[in-house]
C-alpha positions as CSV (number, residue, x, y, z in Angstrom):
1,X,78.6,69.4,-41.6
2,X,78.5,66.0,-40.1
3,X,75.1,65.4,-37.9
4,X,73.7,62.1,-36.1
5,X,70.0,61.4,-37.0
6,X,67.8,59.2,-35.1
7,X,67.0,56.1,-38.0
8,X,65.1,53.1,-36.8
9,X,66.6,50.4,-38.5
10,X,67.1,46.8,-39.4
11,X,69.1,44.4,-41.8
12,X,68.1,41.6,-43.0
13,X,70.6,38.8,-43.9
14,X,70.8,35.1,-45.1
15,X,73.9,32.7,-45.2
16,X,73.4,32.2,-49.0
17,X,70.6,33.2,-51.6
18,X,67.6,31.2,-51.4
19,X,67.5,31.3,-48.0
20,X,64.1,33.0,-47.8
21,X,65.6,36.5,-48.0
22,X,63.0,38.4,-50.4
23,X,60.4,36.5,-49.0
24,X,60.3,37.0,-45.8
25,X,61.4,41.1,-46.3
26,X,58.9,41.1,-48.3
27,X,56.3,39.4,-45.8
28,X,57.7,41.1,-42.9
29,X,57.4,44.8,-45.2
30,X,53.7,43.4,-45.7
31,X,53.0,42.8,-41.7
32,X,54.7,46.6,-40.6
33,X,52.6,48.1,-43.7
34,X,49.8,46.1,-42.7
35,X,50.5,48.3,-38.9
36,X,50.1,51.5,-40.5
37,X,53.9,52.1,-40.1
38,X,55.8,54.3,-42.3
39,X,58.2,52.0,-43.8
40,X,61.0,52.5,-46.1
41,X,62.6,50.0,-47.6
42,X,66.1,49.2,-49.1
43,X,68.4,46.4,-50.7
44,X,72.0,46.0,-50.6
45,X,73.5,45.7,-54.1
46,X,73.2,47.3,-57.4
47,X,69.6,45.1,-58.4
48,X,66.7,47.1,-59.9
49,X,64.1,44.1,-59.2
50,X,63.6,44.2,-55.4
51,X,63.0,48.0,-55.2
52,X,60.9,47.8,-58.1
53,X,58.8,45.1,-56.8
54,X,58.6,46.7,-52.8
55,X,57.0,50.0,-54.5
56,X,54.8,48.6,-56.7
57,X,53.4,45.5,-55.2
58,X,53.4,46.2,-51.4
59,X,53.4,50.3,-51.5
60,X,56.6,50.7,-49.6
61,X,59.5,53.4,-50.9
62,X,62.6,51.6,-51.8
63,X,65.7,52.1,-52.6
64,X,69.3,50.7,-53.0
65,X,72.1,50.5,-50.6
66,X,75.6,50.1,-52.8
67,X,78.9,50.1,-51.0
68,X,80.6,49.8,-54.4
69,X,78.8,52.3,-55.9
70,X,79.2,55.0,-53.0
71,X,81.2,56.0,-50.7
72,X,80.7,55.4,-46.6
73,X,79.0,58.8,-45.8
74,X,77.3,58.8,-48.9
75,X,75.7,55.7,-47.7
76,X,74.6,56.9,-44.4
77,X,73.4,60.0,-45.7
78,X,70.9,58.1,-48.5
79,X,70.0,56.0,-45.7
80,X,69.1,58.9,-43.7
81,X,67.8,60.6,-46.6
82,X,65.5,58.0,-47.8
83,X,64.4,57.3,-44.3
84,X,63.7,60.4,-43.5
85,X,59.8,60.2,-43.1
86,X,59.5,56.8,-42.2
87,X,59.4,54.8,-38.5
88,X,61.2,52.0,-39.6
89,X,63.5,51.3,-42.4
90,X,63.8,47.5,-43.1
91,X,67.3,46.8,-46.0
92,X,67.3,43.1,-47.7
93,X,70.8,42.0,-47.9
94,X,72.2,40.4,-51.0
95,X,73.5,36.9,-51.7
96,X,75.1,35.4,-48.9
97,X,75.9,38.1,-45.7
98,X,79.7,37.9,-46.4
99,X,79.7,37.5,-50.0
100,X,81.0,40.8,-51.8
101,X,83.1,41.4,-54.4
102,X,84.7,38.7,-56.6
103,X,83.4,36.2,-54.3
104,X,86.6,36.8,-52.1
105,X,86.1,40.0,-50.2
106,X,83.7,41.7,-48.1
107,X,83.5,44.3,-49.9
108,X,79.8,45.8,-51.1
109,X,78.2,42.8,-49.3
110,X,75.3,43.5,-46.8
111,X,78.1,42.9,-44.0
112,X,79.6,45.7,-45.2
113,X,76.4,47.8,-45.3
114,X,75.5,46.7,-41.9
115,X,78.9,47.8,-40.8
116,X,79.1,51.5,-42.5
117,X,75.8,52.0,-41.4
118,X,75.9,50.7,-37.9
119,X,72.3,49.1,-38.6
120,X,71.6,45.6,-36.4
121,X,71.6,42.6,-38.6
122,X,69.0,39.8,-38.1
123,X,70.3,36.9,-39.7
124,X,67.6,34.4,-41.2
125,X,68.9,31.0,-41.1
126,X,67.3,28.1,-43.5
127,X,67.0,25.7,-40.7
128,X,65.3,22.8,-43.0
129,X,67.2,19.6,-41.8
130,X,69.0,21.1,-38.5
131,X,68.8,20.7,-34.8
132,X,71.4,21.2,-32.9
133,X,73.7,22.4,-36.0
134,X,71.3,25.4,-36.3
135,X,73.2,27.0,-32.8
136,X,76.5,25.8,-34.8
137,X,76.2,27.1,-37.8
138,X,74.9,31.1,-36.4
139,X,78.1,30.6,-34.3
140,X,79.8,30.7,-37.2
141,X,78.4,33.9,-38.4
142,X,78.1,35.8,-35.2
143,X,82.2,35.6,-34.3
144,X,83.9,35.2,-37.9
145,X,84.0,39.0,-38.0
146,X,83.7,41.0,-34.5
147,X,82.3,43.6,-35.5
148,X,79.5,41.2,-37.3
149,X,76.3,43.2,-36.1
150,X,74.4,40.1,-36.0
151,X,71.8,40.6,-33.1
152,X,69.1,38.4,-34.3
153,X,68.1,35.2,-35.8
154,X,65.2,34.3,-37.4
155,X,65.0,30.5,-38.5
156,X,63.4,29.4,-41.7
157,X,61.2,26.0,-42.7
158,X,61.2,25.2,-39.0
159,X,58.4,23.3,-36.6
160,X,56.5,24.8,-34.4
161,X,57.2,21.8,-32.2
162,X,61.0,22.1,-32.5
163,X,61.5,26.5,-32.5
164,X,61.2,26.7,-28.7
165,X,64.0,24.4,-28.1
166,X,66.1,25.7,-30.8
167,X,65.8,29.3,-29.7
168,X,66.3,28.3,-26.0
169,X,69.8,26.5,-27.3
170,X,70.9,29.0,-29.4
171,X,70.2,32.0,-26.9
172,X,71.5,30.3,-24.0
173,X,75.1,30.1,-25.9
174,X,75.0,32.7,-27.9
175,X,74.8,37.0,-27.7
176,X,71.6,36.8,-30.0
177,X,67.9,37.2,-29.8
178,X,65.5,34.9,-32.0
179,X,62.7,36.7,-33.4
180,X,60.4,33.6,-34.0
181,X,60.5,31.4,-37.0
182,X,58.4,30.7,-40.3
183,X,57.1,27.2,-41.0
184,X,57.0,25.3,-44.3
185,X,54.8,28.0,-46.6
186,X,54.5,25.9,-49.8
187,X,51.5,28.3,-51.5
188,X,53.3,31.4,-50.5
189,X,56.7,31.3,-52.7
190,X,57.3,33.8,-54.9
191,X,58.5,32.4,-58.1
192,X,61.6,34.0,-59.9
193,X,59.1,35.2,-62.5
194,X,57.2,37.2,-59.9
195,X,60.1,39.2,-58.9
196,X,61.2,39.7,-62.4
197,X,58.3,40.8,-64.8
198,X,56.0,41.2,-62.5
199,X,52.4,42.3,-65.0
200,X,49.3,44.1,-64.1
201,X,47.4,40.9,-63.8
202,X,49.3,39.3,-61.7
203,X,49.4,41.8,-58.7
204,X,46.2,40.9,-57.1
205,X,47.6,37.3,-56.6
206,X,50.6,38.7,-55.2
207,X,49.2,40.8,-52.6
208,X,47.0,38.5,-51.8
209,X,50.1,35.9,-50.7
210,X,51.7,38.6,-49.0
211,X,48.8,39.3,-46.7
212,X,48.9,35.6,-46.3
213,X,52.3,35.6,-45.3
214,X,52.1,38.8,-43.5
215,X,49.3,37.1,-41.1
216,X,51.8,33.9,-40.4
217,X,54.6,36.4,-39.7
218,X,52.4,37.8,-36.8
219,X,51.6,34.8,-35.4
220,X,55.4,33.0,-35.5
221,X,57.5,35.9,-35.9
222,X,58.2,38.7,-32.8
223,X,57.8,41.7,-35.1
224,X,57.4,43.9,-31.7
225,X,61.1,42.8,-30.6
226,X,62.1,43.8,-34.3
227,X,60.7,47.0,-34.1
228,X,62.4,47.7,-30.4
229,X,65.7,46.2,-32.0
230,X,65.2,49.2,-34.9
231,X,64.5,51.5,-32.7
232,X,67.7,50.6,-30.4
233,X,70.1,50.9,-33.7
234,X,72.8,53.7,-33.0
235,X,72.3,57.3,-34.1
236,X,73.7,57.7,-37.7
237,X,76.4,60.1,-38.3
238,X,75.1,61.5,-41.7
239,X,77.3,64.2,-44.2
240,X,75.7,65.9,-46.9
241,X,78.1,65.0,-50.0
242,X,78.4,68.1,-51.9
243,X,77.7,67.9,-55.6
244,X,78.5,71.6,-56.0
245,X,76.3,72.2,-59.6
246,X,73.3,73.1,-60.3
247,X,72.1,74.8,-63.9
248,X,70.8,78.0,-62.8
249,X,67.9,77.8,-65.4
250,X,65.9,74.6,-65.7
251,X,66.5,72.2,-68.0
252,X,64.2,69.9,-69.9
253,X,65.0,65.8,-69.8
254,X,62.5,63.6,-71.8
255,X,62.9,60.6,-69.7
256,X,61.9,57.1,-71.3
257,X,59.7,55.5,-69.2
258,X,57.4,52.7,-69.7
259,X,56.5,48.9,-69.9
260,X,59.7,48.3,-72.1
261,X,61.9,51.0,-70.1
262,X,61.7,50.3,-66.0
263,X,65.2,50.2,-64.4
264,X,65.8,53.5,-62.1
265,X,67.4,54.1,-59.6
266,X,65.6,56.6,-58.2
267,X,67.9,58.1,-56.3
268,X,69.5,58.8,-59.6
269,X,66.2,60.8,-60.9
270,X,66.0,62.5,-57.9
271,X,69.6,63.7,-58.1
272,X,69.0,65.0,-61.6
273,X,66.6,67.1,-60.1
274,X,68.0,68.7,-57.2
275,X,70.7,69.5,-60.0
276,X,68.1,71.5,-61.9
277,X,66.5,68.9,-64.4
278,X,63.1,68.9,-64.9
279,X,62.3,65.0,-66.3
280,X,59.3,65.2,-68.4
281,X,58.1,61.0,-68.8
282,X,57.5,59.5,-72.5
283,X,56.7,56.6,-73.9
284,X,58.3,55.1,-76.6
285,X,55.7,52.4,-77.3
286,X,52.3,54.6,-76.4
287,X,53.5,58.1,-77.6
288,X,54.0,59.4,-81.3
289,X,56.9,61.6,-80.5
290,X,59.0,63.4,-78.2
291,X,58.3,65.9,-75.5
292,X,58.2,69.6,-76.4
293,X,61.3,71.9,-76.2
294,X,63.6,69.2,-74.4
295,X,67.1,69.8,-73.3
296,X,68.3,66.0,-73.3
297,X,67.3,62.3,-73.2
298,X,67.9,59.6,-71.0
299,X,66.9,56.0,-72.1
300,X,67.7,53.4,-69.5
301,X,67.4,50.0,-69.0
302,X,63.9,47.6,-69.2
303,X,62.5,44.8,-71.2
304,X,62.7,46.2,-75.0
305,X,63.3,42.7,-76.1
306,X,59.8,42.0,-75.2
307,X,58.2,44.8,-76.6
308,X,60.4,45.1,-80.0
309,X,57.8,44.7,-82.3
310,X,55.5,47.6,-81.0
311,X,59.2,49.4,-80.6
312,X,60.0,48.9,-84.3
313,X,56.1,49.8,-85.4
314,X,56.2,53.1,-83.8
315,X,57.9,54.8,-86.7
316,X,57.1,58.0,-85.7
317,X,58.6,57.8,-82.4
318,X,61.6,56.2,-83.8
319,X,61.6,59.3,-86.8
320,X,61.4,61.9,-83.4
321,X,64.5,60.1,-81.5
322,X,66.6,60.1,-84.9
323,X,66.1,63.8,-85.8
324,X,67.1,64.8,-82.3
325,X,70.1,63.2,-82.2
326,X,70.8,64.9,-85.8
327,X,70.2,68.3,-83.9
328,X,72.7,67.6,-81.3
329,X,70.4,66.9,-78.2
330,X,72.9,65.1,-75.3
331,X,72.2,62.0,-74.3
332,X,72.7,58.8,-72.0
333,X,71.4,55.6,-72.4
334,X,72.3,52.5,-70.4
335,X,71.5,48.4,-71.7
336,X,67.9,48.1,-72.8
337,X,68.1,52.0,-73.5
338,X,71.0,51.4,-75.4
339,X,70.0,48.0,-77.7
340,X,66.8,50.7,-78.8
341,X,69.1,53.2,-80.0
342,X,70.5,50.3,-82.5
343,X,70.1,50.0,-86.2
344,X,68.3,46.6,-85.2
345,X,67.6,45.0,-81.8
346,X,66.7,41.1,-82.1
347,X,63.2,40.2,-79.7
348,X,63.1,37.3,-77.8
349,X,61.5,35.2,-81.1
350,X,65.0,36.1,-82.9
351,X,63.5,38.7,-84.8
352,X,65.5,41.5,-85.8
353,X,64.0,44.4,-85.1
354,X,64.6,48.1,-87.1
355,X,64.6,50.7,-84.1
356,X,66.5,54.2,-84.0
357,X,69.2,54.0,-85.8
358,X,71.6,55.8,-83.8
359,X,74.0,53.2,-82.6
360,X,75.2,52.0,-86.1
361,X,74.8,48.2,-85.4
362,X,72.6,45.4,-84.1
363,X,71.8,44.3,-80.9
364,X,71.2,40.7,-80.8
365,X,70.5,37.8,-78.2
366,X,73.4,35.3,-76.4
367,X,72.5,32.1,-75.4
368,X,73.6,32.6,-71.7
369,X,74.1,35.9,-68.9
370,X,76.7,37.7,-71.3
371,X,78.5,40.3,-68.5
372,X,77.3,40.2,-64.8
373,X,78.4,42.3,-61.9
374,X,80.3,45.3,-61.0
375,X,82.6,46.9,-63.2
376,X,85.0,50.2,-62.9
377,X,85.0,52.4,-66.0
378,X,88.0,53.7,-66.9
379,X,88.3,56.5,-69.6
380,X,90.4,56.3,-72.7
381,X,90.9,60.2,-73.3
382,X,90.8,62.8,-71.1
383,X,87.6,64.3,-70.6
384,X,87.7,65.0,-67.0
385,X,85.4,62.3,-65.5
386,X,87.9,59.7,-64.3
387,X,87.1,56.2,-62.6
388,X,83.3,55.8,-62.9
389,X,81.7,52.4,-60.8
390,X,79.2,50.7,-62.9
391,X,77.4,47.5,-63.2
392,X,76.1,44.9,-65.8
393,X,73.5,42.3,-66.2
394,X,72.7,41.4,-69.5
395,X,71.8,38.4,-72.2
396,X,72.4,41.0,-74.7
397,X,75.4,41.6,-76.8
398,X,76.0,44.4,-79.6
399,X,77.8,44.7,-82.8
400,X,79.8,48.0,-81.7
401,X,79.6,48.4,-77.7
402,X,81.8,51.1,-78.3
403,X,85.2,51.5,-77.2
404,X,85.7,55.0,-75.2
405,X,86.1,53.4,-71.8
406,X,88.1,50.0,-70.3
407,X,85.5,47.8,-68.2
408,X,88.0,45.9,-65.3
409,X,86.4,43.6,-63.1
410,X,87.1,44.3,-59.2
411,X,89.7,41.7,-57.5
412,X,90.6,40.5,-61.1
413,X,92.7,40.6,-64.2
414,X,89.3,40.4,-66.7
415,X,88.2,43.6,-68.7
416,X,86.8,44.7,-72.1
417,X,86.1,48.3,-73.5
418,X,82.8,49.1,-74.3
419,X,80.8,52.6,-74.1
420,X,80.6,55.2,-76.8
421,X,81.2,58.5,-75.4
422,X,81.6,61.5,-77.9
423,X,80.3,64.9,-78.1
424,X,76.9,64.9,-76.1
425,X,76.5,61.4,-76.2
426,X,77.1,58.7,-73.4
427,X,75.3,55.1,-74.2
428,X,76.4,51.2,-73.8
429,X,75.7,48.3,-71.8
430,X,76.5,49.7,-68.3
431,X,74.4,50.9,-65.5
432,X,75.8,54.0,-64.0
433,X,74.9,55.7,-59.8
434,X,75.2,59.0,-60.2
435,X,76.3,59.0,-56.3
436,X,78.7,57.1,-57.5
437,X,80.3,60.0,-59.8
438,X,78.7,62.8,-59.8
439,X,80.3,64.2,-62.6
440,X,78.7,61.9,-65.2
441,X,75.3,64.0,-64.3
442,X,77.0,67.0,-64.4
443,X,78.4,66.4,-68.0
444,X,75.0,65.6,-68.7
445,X,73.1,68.4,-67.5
446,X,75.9,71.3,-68.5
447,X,75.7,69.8,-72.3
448,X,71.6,70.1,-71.9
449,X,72.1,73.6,-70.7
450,X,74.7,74.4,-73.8
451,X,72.0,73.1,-75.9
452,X,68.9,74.6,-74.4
453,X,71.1,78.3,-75.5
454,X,72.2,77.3,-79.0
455,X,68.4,76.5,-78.9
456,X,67.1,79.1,-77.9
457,X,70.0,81.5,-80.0
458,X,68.5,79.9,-83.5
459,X,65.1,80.1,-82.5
460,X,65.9,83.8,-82.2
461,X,68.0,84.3,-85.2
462,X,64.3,82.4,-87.0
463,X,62.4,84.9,-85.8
């Protein structure tokens, strides 16, 4: 059934990265939270970091936005979805506004996201250095595609002394608002650490220079027009996909989650559940073993590298993970989840590390970014799943990546096979959207269900 929902929303985009994106998202998320709004947030692109860092460190709920990954009304309806509370949903583009796949099309770039989902894109526009150029260069972007959905500029590392006569230039000859500027803000930056491993310790530091940015943005920045400009965005069409499955009887997921293990996409999780899985937490540094009476694992991606040593000294952990997979349990695990399955996984000393033992190998470190961007799985027998869109991002490598599936590179010749996938078990570098294919969770769950019966059948014949 195809509906239009009322979604205040806004894009924001930059001509390349490091144009001030993520900070000034993150500032602006600050300022509306700062309101009392309900915000959600979102960013284009397949990244774990952003979304990670918008929950914990300003509050807000976050999620991604991946044209790649899923298909148009899929898109609008997690939009809609993951707006659906909120008064203003605010999506961070990624790289530059044009830049998709390959580096050559369109394709899963925030342009694109802007288009499916009709959302008005304010473009911010490093302006260090420019005068007159500034009104050029947002020329540029506005007309090289007409259906852009640039209707707003906000201009970066600029004067107060020079922003009137910019904005008066560049609204006089062109079809788009400016929303104000931000000036030089040297003790605000966020360094590439921050948005990375962001620890415990350092959150109070962070929040404090995002209320300090927050309070510039309300002075410089019209964050009343922004709102009106979200609130003008076009009613979305939204389509519920159907995933058609759900187990009937609940099934039990022990779900690998702490310090070490922190990529989700939470959509993903969520998913899971309205399938039928209940996803009980564990920790594979703090805990001594495995949830009770489990139906299936999931291990997915994180720092393990930094945390090998407490990884490899929790033996009974390690003992619980090994004896399940000698019982049969099903399950995925994705990069980080994957190197701790290993014989050995090498920390970021170069220590090798004992760990499960599952994957018969070693996981060790590359001296550079070993595989980065999106991939499309292809299977190498039949098992019904097809074409599956994935993505990597890894200094990792592994002595047997498995070879079940062919990894090609979109708008290229490159690929490599990697991914063991046998029986109940799905693991390798890749990260996988379920939206993307739904029938990698379905495999998943209707193995946990098999297994929760032949469980339950022995338990019986015990007794």
């Amino acid at each position: 059934m195809n509906n239009k929902r009322k979604v205040p929303r806004i894009l924001l985009g930059a001509a390349a990265s490091g144009s001030g994106k993520t900070l000034l998202t993150c500032g602006l998320l600050q300022a509306l939270k700062n309101r009392n709004l309900q915000v959600a947030s979102f960013k284009c692109g397949p990244d774990y970091i952003d979304p990670m860092f918008h929950s914990r460190v300003i509050g807000t709920k976050s999620r991604n936005l991946d044209s790649f990954f899923a298909k148009e009304d899929t898109l609008r309806y997690l939009l809609e979805k993951n707006a659906r509370d909120c008064e203003i949903s605010v999506i961070e583009g990624v790289m530059g506004y044009y830049d998709g796949l390959a580096g050559i099309s369109p394709k899963a770039s925030a342009y694109d996201v802007a288009r499916i989902t009709k959302t008005p894109a304010v473009l911010i526009v490093n302006a260090k250095g420019m005068s007159l150029s500034a009104a050029a260069f947002v020329k540029g972007f506005v007309e090289y595609r007409e259906d852009s959905q640039i209707r707003g500029v906000i201009l970066n590392q600029v004067s107060p002394m020079m922003y009137p006569r910019l904005k008066q230039i560049i609204e006089e000859t062109l079809p788009v608002k400016v929303y104000g500027y931000v000036p030089v803000v040297k003790d605000c930056v966020l360094e590439s650490r921050h948005l990375g491993l962001v620890m415990p310790e350092e959150i109070a530091d962070l929040h404090n220079k995002l209320m300090k940015l927050a309070e510039i943005l309300e002075r410089s920045v019209d964050i009343d027009g922004l709102l009106e400009l979200a609130e003008d965005a076009e009613e979305l069409p939204v389509q519920e996909p159907l995933t058609g499955y759900h187990t009937k009887r609940t099934v039990r997921i022990a779900l690998a989650k702490d310090e070490a293990f922190c990529f989700f996409y939470q959509d993903n999780l969520e998913l899971l559940e309205e399938m039928g899985a209940q996803l009980i937490p564990f920790s594979p540094i703090h805990d001594e073993k495995l949830p009770e009476n489990i139906d299936g694992m999931l291990f997915h991606g994180g720092y393990p590298e930094l945390y090998a040593k407490a990884l490899s000294e929790n033996k009974k952990m390690l003992t619980s993970v090994r004896e399940a997979v000698q019982a049969g349990i099903p399950y995925m695990a994705e990069c980080g989840g994957f190197m701790y399955l290993h014989q050995e996984m090498e920390d970021m000393e170069g220590h090798f590390r004992k760990v499960c033992g599952v994957i018969r190998g070693r996981s060790f470190r590359t001296p550079r970014l070993n595989r980065f961007g999106y991939i499309t799985l292809t299977e190498k027998k039949d098992s019904g799943l097809g074409e599956i869109p994935a993505h990597e991002f890894h200094y990792f490598d592994s002595t047997d990546c498995g070879t079940d599936f062919h990894a090609s590179k979109p708008a290229s010749t490159r690929g490599w096979d990697c991914m063991h996938y046998e029986g109940r078990l799905m693991a390798g570098f890749p990260h996988l959207y379920y939206y993307g294919n739904p029938k990698v969770p379905v495999r998943f769950l209707t193995d946990a269900l098999e297994y929760k019966k032949e469980r339950r059948m022995k338990k019986d014949v015990e007794i």
